[in-house]
N, C-alpha and C positions, 0 to 999 in steps of 0.2 A: 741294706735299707733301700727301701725301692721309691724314689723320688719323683713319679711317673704319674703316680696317683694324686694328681693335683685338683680332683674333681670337686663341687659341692652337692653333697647330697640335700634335696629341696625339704626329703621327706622328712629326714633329719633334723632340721634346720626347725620346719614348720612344729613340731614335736617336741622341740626345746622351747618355744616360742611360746605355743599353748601352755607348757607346765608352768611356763612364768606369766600367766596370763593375768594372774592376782595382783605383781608385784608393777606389772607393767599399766593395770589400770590406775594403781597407789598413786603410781607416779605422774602419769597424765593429769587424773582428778587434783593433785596435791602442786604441777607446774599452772594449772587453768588457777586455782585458788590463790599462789601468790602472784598469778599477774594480777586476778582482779585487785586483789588487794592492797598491791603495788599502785596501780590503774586509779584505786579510789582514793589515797592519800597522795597521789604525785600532785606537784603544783602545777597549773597550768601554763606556760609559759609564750604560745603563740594562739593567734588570734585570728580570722578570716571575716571578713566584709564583703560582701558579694550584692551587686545593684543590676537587675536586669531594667533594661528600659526597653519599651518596643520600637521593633525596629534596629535597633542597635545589636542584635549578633548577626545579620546578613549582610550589614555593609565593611 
């Protein structure tokens, strides 16, 4: 067994990648879907108040 050949073939790789090209958009489109979804029912729980006054960020 020759142990030597530790290399990665890119072209390979890229060629495996493409053929899943279907499954791995599923999966994208179907993680963006339950965060919005997540996103839309989550309760909100912190809050920001922001006052600019002039003058008041250069000193």
């Amino acid at each position: 067994m020759d142990t030597t050949d530790d290399e990665i073939d890119l072209r390979d790789l890229m060629v495996t990648l493409w053929a899943g090209k279907v499954l791995i958009f599923a999966m994208t489109i179907g993680a963006f879907a339950a965060a919005a979804g997540y996103l839309h029912v989550a309760e909100r729980k912190y809050s920001v108040k922001l006052t600019l006054r002039p003058g008041s960020f250069w000193y």
